[in-house]
ZAGU-307055 format. One line per 4 residues: their letters; for each residue x, y, z of N, C-alpha, C. Coordinates in nm, 4 decimals, decimal comma. Each point is the difference from the previous one (the first is absolute). Last residue first. Example, Ala and Ser with C-alpha at 12.3 -4.5 7.8 and 13.67 -1.06 7.14 Angstrom:
<recs>
sa) 1,2850/-0,2250/0,7080/0,0820/0,1190/0,0060/-0,0770/0,1090/0,0730 | 0,0290/-0,5720/-0,0070/-0,0890/0,1190/0,0000/0,0900/0,1200/0,0000 $
</recs>
This chain:
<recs>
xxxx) -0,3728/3,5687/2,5613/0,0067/0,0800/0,0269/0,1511/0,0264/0,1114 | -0,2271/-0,3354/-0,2633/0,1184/0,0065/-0,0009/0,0009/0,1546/0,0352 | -0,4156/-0,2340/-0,0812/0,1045/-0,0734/0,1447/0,1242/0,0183/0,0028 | -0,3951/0,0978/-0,3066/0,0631/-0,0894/-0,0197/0,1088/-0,0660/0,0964 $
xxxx) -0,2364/0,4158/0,0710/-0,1105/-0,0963/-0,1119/0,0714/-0,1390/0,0109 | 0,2579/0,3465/0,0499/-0,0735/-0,0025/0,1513/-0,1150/-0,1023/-0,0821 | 0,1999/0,1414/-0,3331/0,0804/-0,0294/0,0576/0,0000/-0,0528/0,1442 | -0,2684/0,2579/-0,2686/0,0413/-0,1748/-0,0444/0,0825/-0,0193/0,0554 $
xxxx) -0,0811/0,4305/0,1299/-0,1046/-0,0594/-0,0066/-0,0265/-0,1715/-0,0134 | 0,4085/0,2721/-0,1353/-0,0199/-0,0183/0,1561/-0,1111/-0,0827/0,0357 | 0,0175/0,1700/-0,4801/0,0570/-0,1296/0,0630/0,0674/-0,0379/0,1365 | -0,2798/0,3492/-0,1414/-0,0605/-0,1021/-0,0493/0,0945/-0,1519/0,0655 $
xxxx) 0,1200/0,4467/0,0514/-0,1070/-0,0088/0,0755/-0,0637/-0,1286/-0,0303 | 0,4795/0,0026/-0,1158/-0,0788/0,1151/-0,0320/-0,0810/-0,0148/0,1211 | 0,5232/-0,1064/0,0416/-0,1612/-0,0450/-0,0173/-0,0992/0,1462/0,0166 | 0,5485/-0,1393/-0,1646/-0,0751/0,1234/0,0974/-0,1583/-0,1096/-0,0199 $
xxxx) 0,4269/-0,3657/-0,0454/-0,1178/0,1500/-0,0656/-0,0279/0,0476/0,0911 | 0,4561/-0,2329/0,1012/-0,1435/0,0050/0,0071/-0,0495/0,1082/-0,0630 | 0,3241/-0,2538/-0,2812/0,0302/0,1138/0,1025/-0,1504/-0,0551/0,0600 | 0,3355/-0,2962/-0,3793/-0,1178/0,0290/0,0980/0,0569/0,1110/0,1289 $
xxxx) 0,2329/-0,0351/-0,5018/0,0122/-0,0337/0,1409/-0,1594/0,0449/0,1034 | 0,0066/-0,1507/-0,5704/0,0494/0,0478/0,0847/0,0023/0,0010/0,2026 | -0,1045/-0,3592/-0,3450/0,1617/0,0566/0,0221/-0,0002/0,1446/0,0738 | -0,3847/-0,1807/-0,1580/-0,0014/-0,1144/0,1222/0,1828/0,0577/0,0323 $
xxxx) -0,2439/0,1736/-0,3569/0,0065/0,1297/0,0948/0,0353/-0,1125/0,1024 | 0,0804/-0,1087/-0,4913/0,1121/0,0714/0,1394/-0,0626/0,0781/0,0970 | -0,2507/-0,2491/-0,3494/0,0993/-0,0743/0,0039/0,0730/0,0668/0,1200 | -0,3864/0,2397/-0,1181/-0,0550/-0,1625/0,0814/0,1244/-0,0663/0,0746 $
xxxx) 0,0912/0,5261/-0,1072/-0,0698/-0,0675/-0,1003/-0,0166/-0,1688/0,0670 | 0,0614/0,4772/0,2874/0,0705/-0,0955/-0,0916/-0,1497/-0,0838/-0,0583 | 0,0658/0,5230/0,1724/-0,0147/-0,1062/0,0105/0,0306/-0,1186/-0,0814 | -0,0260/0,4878/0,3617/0,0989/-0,0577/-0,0799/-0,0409/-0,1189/-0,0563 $
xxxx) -0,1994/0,5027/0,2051/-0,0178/-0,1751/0,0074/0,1108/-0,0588/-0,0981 | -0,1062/0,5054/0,2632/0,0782/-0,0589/-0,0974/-0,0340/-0,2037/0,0352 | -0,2990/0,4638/0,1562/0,1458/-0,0673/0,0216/0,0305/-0,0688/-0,1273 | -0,3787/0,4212/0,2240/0,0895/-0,1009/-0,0819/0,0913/-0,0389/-0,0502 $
xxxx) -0,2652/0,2706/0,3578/-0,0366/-0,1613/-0,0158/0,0442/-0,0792/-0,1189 | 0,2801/0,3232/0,3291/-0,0984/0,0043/-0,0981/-0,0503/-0,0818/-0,0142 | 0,2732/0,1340/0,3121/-0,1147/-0,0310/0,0483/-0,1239/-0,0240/-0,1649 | 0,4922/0,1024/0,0065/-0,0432/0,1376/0,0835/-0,1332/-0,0733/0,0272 $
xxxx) 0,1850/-0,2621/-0,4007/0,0156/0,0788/0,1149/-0,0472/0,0802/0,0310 | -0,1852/-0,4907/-0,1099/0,0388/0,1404/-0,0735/0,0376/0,1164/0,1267 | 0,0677/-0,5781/0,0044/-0,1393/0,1160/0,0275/0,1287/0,0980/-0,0543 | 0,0393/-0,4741/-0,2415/0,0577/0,0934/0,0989/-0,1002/0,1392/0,0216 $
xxxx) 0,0753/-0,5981/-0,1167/-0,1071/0,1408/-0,0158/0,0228/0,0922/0,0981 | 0,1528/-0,4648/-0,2873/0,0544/0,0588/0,1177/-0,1121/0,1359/-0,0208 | -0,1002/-0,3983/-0,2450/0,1080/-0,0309/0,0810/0,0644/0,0874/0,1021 | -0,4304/-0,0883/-0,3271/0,0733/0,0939/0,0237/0,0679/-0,0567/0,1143 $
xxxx) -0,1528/-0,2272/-0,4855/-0,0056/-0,0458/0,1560/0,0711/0,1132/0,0593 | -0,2009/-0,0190/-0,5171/0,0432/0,0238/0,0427/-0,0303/-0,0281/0,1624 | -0,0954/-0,2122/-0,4972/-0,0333/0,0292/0,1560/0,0731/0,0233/0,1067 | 0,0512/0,1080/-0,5011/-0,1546/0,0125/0,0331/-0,0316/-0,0435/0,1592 $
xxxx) 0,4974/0,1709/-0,1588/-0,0759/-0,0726/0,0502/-0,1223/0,0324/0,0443 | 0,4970/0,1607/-0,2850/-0,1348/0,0124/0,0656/-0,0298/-0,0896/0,0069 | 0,4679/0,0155/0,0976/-0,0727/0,0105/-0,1430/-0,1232/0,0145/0,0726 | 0,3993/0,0249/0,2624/0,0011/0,1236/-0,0427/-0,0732/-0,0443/-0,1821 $
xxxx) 0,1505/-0,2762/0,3700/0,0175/-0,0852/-0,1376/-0,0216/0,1869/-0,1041 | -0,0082/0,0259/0,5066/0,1010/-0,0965/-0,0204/0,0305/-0,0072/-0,1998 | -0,3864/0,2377/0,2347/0,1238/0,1048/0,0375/0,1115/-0,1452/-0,0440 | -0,4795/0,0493/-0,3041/0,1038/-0,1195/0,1542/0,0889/0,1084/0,0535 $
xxxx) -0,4042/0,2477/-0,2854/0,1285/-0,0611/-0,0136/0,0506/-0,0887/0,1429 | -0,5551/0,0797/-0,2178/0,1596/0,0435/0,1044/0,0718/-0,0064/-0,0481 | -0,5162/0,0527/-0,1471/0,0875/-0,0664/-0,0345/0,1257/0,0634/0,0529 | -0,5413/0,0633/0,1315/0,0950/0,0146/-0,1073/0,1275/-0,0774/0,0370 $
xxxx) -0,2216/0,1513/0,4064/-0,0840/0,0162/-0,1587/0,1191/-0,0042/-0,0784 | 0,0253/-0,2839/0,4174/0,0056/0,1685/0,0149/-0,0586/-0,0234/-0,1582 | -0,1195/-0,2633/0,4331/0,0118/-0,0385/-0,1774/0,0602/0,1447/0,0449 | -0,0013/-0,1311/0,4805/-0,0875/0,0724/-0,0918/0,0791/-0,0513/-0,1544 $
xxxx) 0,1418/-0,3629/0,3654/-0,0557/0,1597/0,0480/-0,0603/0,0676/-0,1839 | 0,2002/-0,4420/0,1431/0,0718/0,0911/-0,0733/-0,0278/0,1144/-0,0217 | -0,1873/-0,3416/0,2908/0,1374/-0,0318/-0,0339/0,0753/0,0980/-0,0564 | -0,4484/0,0386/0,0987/0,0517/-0,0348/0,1285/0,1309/-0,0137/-0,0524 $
xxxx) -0,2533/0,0292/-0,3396/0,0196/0,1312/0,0264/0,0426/-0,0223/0,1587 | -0,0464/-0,4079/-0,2517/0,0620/0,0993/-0,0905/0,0086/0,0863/0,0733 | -0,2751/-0,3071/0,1707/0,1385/-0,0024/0,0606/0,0728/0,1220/-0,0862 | -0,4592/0,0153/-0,1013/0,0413/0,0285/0,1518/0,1672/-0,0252/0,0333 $
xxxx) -0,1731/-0,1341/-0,4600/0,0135/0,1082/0,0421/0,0354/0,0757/0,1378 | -0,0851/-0,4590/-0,0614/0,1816/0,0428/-0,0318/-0,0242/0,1580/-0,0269 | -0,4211/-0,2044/0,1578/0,1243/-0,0329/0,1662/0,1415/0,0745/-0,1024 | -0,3861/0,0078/-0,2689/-0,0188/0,1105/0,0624/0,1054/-0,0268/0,1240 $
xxxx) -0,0188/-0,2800/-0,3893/0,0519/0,1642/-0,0277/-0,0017/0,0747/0,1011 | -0,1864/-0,4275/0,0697/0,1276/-0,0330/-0,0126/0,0754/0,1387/-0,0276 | -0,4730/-0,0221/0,0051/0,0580/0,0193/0,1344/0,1491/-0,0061/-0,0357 | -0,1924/-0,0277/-0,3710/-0,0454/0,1268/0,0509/0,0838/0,0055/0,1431 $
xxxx) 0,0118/-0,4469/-0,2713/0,1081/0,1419/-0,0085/-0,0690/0,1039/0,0537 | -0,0656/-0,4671/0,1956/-0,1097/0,1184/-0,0773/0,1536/0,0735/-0,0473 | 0,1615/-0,5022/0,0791/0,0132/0,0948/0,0080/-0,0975/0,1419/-0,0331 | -0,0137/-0,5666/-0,0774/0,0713/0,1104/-0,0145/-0,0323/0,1243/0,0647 $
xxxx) 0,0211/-0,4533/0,2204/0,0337/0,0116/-0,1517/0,0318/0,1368/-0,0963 | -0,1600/-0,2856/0,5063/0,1198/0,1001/-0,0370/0,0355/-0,0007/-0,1773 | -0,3264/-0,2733/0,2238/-0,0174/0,0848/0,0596/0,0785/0,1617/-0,0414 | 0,0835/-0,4792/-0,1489/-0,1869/0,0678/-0,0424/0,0208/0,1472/0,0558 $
xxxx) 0,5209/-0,0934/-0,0130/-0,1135/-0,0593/0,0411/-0,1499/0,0075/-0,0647 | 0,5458/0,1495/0,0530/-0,0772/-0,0034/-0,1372/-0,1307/-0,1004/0,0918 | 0,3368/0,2843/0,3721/0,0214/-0,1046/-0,1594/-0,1579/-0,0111/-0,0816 | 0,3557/0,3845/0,1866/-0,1469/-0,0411/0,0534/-0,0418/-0,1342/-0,0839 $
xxxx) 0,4025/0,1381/-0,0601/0,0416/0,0420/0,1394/-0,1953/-0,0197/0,0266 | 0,3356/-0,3170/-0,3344/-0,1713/0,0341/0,0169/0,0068/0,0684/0,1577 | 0,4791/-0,0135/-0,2676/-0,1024/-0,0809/0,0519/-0,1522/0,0560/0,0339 | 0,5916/0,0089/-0,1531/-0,1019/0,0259/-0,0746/-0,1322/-0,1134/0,0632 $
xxxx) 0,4221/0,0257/0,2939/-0,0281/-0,0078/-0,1329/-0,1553/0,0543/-0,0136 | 0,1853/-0,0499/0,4065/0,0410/0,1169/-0,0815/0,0007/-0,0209/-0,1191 | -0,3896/-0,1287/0,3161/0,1083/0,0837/-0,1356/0,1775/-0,1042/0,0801 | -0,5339/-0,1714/-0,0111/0,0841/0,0330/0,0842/0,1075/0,0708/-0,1187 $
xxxx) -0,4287/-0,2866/-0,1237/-0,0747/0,1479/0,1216/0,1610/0,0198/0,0268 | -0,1069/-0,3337/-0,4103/0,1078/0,0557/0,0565/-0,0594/0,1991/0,0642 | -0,2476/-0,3902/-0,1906/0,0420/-0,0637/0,0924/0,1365/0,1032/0,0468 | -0,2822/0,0511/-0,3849/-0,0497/0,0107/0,1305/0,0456/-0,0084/0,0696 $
xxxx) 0,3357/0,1022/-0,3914/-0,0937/-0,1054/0,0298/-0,0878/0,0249/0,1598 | 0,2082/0,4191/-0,2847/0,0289/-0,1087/0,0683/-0,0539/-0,0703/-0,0063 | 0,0630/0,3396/-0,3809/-0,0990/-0,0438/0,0886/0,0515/-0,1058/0,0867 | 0,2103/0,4346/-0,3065/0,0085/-0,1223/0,0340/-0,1153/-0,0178/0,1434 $
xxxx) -0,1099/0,2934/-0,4128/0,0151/-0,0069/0,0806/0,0655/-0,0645/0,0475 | -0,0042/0,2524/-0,5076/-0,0443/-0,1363/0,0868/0,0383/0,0575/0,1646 | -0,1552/0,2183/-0,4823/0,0934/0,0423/0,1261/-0,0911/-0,1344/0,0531 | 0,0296/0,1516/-0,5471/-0,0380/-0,0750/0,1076/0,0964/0,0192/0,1141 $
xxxx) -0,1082/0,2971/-0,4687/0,0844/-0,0023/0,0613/-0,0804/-0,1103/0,1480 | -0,2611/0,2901/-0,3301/0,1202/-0,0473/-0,0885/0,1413/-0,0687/0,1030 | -0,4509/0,2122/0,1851/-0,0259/-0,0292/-0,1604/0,1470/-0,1339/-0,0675 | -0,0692/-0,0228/0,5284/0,0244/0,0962/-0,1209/0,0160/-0,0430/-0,1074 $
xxxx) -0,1108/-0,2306/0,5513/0,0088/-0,0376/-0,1852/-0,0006/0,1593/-0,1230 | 0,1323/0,0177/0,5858/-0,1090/-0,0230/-0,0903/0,0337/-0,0783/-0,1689 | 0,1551/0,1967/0,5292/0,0713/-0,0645/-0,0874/-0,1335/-0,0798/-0,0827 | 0,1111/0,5083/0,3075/-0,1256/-0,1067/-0,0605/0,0746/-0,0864/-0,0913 $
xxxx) 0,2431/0,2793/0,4265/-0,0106/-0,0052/-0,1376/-0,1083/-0,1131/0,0074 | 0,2255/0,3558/0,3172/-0,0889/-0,1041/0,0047/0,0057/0,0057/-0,1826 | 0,2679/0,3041/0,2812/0,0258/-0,1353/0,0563/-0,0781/-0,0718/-0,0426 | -0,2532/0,4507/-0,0043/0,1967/-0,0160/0,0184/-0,0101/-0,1435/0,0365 $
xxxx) -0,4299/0,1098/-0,2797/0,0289/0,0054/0,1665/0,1268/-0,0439/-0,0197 | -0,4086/0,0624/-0,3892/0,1500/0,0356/0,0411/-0,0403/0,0053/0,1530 | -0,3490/-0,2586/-0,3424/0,0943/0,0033/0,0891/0,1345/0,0447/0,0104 | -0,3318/-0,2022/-0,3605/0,0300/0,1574/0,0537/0,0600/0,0678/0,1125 $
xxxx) -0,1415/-0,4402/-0,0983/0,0825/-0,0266/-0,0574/0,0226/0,1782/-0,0120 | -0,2632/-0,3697/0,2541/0,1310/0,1110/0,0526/0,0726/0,0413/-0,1197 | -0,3828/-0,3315/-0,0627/-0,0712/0,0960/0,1509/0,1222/0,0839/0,0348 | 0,0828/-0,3653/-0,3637/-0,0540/0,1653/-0,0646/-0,0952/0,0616/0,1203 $
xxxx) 0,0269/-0,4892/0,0884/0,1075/0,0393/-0,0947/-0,1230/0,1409/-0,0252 | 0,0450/-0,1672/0,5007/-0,1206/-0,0334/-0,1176/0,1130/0,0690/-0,1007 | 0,3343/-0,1269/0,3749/-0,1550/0,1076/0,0031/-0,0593/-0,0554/-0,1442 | 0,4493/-0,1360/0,3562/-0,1069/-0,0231/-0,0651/-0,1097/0,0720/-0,0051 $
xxxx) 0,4832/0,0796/0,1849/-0,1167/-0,0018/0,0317/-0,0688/0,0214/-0,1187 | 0,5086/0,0083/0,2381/-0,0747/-0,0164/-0,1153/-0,1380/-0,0458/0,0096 | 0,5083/0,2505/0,2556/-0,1287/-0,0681/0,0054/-0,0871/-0,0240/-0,1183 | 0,5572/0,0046/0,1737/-0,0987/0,0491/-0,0799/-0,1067/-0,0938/0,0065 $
xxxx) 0,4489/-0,0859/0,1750/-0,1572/0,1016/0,0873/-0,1081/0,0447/-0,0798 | 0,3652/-0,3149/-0,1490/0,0596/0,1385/0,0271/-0,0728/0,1180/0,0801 | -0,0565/-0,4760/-0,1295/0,0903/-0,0381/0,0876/0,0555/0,1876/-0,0174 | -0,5067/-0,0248/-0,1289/0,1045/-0,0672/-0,0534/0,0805/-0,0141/0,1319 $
xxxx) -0,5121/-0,0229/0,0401/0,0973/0,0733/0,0395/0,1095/-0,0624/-0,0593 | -0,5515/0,0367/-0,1115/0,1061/-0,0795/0,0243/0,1209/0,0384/0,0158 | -0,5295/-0,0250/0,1146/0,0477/0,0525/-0,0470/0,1212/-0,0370/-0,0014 | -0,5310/-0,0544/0,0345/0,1418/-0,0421/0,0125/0,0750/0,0800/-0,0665 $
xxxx) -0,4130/0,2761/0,1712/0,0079/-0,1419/-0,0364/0,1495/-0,0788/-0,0036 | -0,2339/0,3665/0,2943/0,0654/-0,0306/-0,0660/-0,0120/-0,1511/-0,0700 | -0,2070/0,2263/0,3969/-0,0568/0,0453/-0,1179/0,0760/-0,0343/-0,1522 | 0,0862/-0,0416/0,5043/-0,0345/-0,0668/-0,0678/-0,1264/-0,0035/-0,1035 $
xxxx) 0,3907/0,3321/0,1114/-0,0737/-0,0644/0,0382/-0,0021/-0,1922/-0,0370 | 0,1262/0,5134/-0,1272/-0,1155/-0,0790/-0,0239/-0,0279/-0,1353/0,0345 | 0,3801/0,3163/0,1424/-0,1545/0,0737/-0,0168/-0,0963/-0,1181/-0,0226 | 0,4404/-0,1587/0,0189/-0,0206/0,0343/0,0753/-0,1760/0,0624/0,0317 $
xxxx) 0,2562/-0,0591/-0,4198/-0,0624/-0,1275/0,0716/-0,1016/0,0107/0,1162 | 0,2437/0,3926/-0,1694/-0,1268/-0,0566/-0,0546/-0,0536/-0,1080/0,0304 | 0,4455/0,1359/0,1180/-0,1082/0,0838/0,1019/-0,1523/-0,0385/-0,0692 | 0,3582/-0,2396/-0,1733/0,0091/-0,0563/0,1254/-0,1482/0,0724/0,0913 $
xxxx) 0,1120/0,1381/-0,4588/0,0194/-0,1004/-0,0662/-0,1018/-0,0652/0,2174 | 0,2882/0,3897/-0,1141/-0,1320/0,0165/0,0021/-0,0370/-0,1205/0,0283 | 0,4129/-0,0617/0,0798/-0,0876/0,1033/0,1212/-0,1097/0,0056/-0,0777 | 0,2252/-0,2875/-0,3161/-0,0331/-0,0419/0,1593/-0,0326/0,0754/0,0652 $
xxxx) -0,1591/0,0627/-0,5253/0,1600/0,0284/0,0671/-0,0301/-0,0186/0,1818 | -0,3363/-0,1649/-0,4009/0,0308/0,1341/0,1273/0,1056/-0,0711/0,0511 | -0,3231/-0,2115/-0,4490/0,1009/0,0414/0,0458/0,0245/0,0944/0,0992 | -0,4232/-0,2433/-0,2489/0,0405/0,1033/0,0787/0,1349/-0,0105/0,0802 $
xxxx) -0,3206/-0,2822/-0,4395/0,1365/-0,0211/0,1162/0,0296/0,1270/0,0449 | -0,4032/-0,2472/-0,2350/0,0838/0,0673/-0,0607/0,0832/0,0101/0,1646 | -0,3021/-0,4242/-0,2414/0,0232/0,0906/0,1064/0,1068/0,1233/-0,1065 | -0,1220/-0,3848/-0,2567/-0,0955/0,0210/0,1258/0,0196/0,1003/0,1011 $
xxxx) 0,1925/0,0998/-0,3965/-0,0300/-0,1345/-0,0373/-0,1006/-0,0293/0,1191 | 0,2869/0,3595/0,0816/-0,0645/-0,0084/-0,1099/-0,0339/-0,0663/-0,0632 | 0,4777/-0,1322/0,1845/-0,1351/0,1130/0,0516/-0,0957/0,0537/-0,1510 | 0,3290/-0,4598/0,0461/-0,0876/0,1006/-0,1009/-0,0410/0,0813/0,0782 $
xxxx) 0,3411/-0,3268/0,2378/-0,1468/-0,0616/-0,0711/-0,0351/0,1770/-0,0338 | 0,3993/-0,3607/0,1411/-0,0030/0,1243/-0,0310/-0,1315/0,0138/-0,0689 | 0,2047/-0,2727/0,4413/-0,0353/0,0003/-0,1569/-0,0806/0,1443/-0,0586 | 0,2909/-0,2701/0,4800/-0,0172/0,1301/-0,1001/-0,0627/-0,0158/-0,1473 $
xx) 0,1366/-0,4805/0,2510/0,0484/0,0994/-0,0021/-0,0819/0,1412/-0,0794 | 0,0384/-0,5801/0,1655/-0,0839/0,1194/0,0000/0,0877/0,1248/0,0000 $
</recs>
């Protein structure tokens, strides 16, 4: 028994999230989730009805679907494999557990999205590292404006290098104090 590589878009389509979102979404929904499947790299994957995500922007998440001109496979574990660190069923495949509402599923990785990476900014960035633009830009450092101003300077990277740059503690807004006491990490 080993990984087989089976068609997204064919029966299911496949919701990709990078491990913090990927972990804080699980988290939200519950048991509202259907199966879902975790590579040996943290990455989360989750079964949904084919063409219920396919408009979908959120940082870290990708729709792995059937396109006009081009097939994206999944690797699928065998049932039998609930344990990592390999590639395994982190919710496993059951009657019960199959696929995934995308509405709710959008609405726990939207929630983690802005817990994780705080406000979209409009439009298109530059990385401070790779210094090319990026449709999803992650703000990495955020500086208050002087003399008390309210505006500062945000710095931000592109998916690949913001895990490189150096973790500071964030300033917290109002919102994310709020979640924050919400969530027990106050």
């Amino acid at each position: 028994m080993s990984v087989e590589a089976l068609p997204a878009g064919a029966w299911w389509d496949a919701v990709r999230a990078a491990q913090t979102i990927g972990e804080r979404a699980l988290k939200t929904l519950g048991n509202e989730t259907g199966a879902v499947i975790q590579d040996k790299y943290g990455t989360l994957y989750w079964l949904v009805q084919v063409g219920s995500a396919t408009s979908w922007y959120l940082r870290q998440v990708r729709v792995l679907t059937k396109l006009t001109d081009e097939s994206t496979y999944l690797g699928v574990p065998p049932v039998t494999w609930t344990k990592g660190p390999r590639t395994h069923w982190r919710v496993p495949l059951t009657a019960d557990h199959y696929l995934t509402d995308a509405g709710r599923l959008w609405g726990a990785l939207a929630e983690a999205d802005r817990a994780e990476y705080g406000h979209v900014s409009d439009g298109r960035q530059l990385c401070y590292r790779c210094q090319l633009p990026t449709s999803e830009p992650i703000p990495v450092e955020v500086e208050n404006g002087a003399s008390g101003s309210a505006v500062g300077k945000a710095t931000y990277a592109c998916p690949t290098h913001a895990p490189l740059y150096p973790k500071r503690p964030h300033p917290r807004s109002l919102t994310s104090a709020v979640a924050a006491e919400h969530e027990g990490r106050s």
